[in-house]
C-alpha positions in Angstrom: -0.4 -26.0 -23.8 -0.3 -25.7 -20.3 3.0 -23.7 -20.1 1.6 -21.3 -23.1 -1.4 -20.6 -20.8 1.3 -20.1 -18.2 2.8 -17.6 -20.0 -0.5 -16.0 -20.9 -1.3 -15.6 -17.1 1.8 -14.4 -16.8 2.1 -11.6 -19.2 -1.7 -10.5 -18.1 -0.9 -10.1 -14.3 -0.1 -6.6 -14.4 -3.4 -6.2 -15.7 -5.0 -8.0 -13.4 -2.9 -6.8 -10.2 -4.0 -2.9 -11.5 -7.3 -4.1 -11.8 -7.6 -5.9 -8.5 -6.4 -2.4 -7.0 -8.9 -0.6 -8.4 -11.8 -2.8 -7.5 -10.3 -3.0 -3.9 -10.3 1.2 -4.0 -14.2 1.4 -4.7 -14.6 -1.6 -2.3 -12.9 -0.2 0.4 -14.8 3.1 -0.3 -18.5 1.6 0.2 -19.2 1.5 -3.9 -20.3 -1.9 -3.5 -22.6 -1.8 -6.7 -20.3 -0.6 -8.6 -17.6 -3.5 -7.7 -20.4 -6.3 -8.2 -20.8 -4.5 -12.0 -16.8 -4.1 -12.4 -16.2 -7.9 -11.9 -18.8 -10.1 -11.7 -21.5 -8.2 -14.0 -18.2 -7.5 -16.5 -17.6 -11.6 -16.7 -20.7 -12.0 -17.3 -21.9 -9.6 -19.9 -18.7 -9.3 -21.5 -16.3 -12.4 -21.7 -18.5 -15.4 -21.3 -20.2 -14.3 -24.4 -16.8 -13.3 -26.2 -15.3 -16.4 -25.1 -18.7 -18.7 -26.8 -18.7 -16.5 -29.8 -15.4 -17.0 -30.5 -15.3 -20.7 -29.6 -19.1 -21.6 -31.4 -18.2 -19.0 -34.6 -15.2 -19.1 -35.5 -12.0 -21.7 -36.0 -9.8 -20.2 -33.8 -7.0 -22.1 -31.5 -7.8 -22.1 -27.9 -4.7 -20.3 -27.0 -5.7 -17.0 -29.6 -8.7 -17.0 -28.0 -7.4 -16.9 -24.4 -5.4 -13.9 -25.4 -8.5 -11.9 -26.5 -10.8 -12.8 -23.8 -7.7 -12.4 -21.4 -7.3 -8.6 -23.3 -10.6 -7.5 -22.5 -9.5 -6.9 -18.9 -7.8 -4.2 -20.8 -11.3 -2.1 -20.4 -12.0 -3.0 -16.9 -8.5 -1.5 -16.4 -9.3 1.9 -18.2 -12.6 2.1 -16.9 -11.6 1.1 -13.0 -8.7 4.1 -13.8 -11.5 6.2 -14.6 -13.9 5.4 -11.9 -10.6 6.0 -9.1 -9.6 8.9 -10.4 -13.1 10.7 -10.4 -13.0 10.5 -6.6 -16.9 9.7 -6.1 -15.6 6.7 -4.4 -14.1 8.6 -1.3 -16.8 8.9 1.6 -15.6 11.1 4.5 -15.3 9.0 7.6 -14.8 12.5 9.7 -17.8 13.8 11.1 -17.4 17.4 10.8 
């Protein structure tokens, strides 16, 4: 079990390494609202309550439903592509 959650990790870090980029991007760009919603707020709202729905209603393994609740980083990662690209993040540092 432990080396299948291995391999789960493993197979999810590019994911998470985009994602971590991203969030450090609107971090480092003074959107700190923005980062407490893309994480912490997302954990929250989103997979917690995936992962006890899935766990409480149905009869799925423990290692399916690490895969789905590990996918739904999948949307932090189109939305934190979303939010970099749109620029609003960059504050000029230049007085001019």
């Amino acid at each position: 079990l432990a080396v299948r959650l291995l391999w789960i990790n493993a197979a999810m870090m590019p994911v998470n390494g985009y994602t971590n980029a991203c969030y450090f991007t609107l971090r480092c760009g003074g959107k700190t609202l923005i980062t407490f919603l893309f994480d912490s707020a997302f954990v929250w709202v989103v997979c917690m309550p995936a992962a006890f729905v899935i766990s409480r209603l149905t009869s799925i393994p423990i290692l399916p439903m690490v895969i789905i609740v590990s996918a739904l980083d999948l949307i932090k990662c189109i939305v934190g592509f979303f939010l970099v690209r749109s620029r609003k993040w960059v504050n000029n540092l230049v007085a001019g």
